[in-house]
N, C-alpha and C positions, 0 to 999 in steps of 0.2 A: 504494500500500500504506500502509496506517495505519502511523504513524511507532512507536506503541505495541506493536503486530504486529511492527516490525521490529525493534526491541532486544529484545522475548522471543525471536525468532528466533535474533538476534547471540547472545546469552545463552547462549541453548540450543543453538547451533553452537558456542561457546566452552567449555563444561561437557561437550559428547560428545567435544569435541578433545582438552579435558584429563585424560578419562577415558580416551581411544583411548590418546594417552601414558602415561599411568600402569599401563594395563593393560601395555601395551605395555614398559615400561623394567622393570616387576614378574613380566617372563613366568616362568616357571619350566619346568626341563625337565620331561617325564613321566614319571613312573616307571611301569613295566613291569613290575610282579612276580607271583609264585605259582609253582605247582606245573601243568608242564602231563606227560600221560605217555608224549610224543615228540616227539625233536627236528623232525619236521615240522610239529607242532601249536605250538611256539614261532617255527619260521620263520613261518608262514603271518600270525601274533598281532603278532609284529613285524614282515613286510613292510607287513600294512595299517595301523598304527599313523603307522608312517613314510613311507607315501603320504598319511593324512591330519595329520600335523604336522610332516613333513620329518624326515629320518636323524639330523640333529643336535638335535632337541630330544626325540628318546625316548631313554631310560636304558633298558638291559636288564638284570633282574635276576630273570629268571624261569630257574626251573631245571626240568632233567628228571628224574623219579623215575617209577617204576613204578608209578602210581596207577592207579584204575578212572575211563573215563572215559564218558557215556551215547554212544551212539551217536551219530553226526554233531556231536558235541560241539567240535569245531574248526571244523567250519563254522558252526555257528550262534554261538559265539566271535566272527568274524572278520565276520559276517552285521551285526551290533550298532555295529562298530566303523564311524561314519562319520562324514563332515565336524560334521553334530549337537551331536559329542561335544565342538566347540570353542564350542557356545554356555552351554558351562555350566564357570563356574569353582569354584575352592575343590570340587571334585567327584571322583567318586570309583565306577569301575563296576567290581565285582566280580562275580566269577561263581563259585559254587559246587556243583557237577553241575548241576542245571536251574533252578538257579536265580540269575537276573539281577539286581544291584541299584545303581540308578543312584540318586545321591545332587549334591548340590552347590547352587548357589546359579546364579542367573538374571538379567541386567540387564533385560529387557523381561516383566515378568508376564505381556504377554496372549500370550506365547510359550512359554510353561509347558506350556500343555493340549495345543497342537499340537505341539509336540517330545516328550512322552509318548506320546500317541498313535502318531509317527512310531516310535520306539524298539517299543512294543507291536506292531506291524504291523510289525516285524523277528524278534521271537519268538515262535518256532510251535511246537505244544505239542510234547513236555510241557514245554516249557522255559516257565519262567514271567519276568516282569519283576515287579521291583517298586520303584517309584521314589519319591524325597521331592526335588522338586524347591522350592525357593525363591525369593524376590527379592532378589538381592545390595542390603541399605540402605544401604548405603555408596555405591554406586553410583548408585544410585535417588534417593538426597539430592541429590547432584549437580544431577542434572537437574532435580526440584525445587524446588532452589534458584534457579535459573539461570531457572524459568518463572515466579518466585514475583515478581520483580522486572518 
């Protein structure tokens, strides 16, 4: 292996490690909130939540009030909710009757179009998605940086 090949490498294994840590020591819990209009439709929002990020890092702060909700509107809720949702930080998915909107910031851009799509191909009409998805530069510097050398 070209010795040049090997320190971009090193670099670039030292720069995702210290990104892996920093995300990692910077985790924050999730918070879990809005208005859902039964206590079954909050169980269901937080059992999958905390099958995909564990019991201990969701916050529950949703309440139950008597609102109008569309049909299958828990299922298709709880449909959206999956591992995915940990490839995007600084983010943010709200749901408002049928309408979906996933927001936040991306370490790998060419993971952008495939993780929208993936998400879009969870929501079936009338529920609509709509996403602004980015690429975290802070993160993206990192790397780089680290390939620049």
């Amino acid at each position: 292996m070209n010795q040049k090949y090997q320190i971009k490498l090193s670099q670039l294994i030292k720069g995702c490690f210290i990104y892996a840590i920093a995300n990692y020591a910077l985790a924050q819990p999730i918070v879990v909130e809005g208005v859902v209009p039964n206590e079954a439709s909050k169980q269901a929002i937080l059992m999958k939540m905390q099958s995909v990020y564990g019991a201990d890092q969701v916050v529950d702060k949703i309440q139950v009030r008597p609102v109008a909700a569309p049909n299958g509107w828990s299922d298709s809720v709880t449909r959206v909710i999956t591992p995915d949702l940990k490839k995007v930080s600084q983010g943010k998915l709200s749901v408002n009757g049928t309408r979906f909107e996933l927001t936040g910031k991306m370490l790998n851009p060419t993971e952008i179009q495939p993780t929208i799509q993936s998400f879009q191909s969870l929501v079936q009409p009338p529920y609509q998605l709509f996403s602004q998805l980015s690429v975290n530069q802070a993160e993206q510097k990192i790397i780089d940086d680290a390939l620049k050398n």
